[in-house]
RODREN-243907 format. One record per residue: x, y, z of N, C-alpha, C in turn; residue in one letter; residue number from 1. Coordinates in nm, 2 decimals. Example, Ala and Ser with C-alpha at 12.3 -4.5 7.8 and 13.67 -1.06 7.14 Angstrom:
BEGIN
<<1.32,-0.57,0.78>,<1.23,-0.45,0.78>,<1.32,-0.33,0.78>,'A',1>
<<1.28,-0.22,0.71>,<1.37,-0.11,0.71>,<1.29,0.00,0.79>,'S',2>
% end
This chain:
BEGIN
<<-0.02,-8.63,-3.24>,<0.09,-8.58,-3.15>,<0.17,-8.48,-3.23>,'X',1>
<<0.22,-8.40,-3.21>,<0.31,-8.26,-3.24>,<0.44,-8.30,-3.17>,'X',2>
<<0.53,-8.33,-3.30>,<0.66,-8.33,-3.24>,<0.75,-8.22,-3.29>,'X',3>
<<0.86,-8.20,-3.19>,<0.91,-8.04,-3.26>,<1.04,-8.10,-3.18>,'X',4>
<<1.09,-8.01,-3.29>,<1.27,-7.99,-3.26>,<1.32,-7.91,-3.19>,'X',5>
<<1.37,-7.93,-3.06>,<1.44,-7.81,-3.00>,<1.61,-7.83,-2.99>,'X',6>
<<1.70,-7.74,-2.95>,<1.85,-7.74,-2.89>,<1.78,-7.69,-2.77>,'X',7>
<<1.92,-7.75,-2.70>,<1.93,-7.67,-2.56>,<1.93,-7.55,-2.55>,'X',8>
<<1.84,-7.50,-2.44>,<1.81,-7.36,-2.39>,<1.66,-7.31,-2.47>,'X',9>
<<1.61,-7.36,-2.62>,<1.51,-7.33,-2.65>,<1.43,-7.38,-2.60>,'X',10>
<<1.33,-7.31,-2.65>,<1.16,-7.32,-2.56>,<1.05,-7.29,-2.63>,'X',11>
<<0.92,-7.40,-2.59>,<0.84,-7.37,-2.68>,<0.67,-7.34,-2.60>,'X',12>
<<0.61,-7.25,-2.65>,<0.54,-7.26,-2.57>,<0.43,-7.33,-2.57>,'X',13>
<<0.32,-7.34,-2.49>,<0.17,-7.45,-2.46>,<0.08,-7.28,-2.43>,'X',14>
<<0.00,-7.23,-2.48>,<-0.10,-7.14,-2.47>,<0.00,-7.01,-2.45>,'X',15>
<<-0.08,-6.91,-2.35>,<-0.02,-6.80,-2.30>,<0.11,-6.83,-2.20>,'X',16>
<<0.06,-6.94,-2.11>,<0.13,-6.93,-2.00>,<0.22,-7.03,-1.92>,'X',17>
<<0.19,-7.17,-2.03>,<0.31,-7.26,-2.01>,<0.46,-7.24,-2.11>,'X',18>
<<0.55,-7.27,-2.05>,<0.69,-7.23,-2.13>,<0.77,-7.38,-2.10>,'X',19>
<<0.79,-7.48,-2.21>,<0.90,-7.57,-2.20>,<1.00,-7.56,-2.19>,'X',20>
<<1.11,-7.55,-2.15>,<1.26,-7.47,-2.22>,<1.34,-7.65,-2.17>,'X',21>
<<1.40,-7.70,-2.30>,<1.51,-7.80,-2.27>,<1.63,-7.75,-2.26>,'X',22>
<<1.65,-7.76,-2.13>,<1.77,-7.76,-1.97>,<1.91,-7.81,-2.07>,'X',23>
<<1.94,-7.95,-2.08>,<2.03,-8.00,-2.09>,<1.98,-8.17,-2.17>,'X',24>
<<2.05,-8.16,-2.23>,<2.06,-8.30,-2.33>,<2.16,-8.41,-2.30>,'X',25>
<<2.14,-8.49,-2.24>,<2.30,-8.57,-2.21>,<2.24,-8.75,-2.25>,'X',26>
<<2.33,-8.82,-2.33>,<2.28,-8.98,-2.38>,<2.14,-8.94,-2.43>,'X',27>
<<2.07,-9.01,-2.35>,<1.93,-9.06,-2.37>,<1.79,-8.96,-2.29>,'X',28>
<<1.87,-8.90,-2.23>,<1.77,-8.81,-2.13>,<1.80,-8.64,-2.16>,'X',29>
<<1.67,-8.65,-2.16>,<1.66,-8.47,-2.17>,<1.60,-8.41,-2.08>,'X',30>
<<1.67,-8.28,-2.00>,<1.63,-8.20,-1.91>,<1.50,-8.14,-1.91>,'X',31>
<<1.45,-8.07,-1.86>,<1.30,-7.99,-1.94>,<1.32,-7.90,-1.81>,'X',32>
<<1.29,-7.80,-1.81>,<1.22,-7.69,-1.74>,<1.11,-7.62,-1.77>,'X',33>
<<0.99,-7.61,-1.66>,<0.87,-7.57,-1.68>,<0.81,-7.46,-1.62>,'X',34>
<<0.79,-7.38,-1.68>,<0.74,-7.23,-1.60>,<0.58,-7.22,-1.64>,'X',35>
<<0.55,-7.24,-1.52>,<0.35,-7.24,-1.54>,<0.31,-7.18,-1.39>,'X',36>
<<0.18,-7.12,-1.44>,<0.11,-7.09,-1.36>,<0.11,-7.19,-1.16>,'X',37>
<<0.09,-7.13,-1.08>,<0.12,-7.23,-0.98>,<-0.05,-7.29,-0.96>,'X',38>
<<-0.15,-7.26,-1.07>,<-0.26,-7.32,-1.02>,<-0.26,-7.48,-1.09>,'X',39>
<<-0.18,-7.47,-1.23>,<-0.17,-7.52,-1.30>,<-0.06,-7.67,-1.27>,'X',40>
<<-0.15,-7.80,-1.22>,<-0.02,-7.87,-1.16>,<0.06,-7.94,-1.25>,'X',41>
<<0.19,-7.93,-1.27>,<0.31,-8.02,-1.36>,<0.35,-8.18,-1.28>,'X',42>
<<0.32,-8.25,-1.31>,<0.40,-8.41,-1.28>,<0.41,-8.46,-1.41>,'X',43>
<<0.54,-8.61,-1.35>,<0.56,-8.69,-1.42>,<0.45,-8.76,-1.46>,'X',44>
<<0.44,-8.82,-1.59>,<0.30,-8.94,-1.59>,<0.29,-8.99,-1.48>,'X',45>
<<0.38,-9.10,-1.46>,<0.34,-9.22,-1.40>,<0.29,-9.11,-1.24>,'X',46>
<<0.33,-9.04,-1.21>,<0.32,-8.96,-1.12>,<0.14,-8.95,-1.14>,'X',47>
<<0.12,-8.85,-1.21>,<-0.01,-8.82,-1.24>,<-0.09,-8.95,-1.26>,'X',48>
<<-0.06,-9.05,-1.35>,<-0.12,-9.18,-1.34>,<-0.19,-9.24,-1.20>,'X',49>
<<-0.09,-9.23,-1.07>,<-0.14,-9.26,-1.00>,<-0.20,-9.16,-0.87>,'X',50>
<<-0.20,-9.10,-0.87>,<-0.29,-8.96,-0.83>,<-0.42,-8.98,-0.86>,'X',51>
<<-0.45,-8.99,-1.04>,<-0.57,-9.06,-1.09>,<-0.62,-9.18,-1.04>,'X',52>
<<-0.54,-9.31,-1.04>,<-0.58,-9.40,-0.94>,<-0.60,-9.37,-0.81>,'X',53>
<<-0.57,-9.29,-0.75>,<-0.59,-9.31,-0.58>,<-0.76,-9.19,-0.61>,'X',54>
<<-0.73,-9.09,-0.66>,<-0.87,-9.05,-0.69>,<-0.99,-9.11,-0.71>,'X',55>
<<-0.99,-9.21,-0.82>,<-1.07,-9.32,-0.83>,<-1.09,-9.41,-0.70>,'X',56>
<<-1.00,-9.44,-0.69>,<-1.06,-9.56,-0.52>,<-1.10,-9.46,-0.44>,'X',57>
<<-1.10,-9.32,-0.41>,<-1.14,-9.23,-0.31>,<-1.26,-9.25,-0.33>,'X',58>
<<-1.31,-9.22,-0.48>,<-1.41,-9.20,-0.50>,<-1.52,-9.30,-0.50>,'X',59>
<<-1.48,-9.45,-0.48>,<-1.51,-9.57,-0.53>,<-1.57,-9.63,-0.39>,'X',60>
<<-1.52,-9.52,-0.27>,<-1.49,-9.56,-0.17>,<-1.63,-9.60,-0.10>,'X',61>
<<-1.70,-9.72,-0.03>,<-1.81,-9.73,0.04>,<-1.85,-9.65,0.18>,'X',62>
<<-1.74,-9.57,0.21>,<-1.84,-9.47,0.31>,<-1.86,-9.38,0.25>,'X',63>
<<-2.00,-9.29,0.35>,<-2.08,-9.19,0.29>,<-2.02,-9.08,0.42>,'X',64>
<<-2.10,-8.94,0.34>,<-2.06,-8.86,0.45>,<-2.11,-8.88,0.61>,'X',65>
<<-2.23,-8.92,0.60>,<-2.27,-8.94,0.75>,<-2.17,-9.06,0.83>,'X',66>
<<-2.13,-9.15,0.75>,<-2.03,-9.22,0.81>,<-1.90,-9.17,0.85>,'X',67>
<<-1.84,-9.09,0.73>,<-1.74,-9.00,0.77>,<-1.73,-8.90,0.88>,'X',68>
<<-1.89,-8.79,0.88>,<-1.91,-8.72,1.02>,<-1.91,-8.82,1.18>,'X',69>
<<-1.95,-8.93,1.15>,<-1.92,-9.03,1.30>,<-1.82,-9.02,1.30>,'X',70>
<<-1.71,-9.05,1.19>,<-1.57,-9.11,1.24>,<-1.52,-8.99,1.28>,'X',71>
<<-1.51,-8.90,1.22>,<-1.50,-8.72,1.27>,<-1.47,-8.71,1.41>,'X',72>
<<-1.62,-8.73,1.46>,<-1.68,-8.67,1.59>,<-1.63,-8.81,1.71>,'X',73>
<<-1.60,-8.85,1.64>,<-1.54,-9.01,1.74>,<-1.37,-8.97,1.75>,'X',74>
<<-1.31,-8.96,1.65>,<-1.16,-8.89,1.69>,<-1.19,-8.75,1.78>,'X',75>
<<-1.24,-8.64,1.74>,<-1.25,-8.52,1.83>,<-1.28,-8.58,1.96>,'X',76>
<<-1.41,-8.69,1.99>,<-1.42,-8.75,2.15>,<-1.29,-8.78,2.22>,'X',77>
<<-1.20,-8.87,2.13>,<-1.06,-8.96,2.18>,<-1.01,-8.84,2.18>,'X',78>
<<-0.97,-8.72,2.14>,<-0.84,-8.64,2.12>,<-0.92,-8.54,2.27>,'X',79>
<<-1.00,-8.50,2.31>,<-1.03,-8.46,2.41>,<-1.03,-8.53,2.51>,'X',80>
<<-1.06,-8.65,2.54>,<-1.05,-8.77,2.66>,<-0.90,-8.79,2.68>,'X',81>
<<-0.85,-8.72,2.60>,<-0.65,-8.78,2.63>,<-0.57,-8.60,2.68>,'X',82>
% end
């Protein structure tokens, strides 16, 4: 791990195109502001942690596409019949 020293308002960068800049320092918590690319997604861990979990159970999941095209074509029936 790479730890670095910043004050407020400095910034450090990640490649060409990410920019950290710490916001504000107050007690125990530090602000951060992040200027990246919008392809490029920013979350908290635990955020991204479970994003990763729900990916996994998507993917874990026991229906197949041909199950999924019934359930498809079975809502399109009901949303026409109403």
């Amino acid at each position: 791990m790479l730890v670095l020293t910043r004050k407020t308002n400095e910034s450090i960068m990640i490649g060409d195109e990410i920019k950290v800049t710490v916001v504000e320092v107050r007690g125990d918590q530090v602000k951060l502001g992040i200027t990246a690319p919008k392809r490029i997604s920013v979350h908290r861990e635990e955020i991204f942690r479970a994003i990763q979990k729900e990916n996994i159970q998507a993917a874990a999941s026991q229906i197949g596409l041909g199950e999924l095209e019934r359930i498809w074509k079975n809502k399109k029936q009901e949303k026409n019949e109403k």
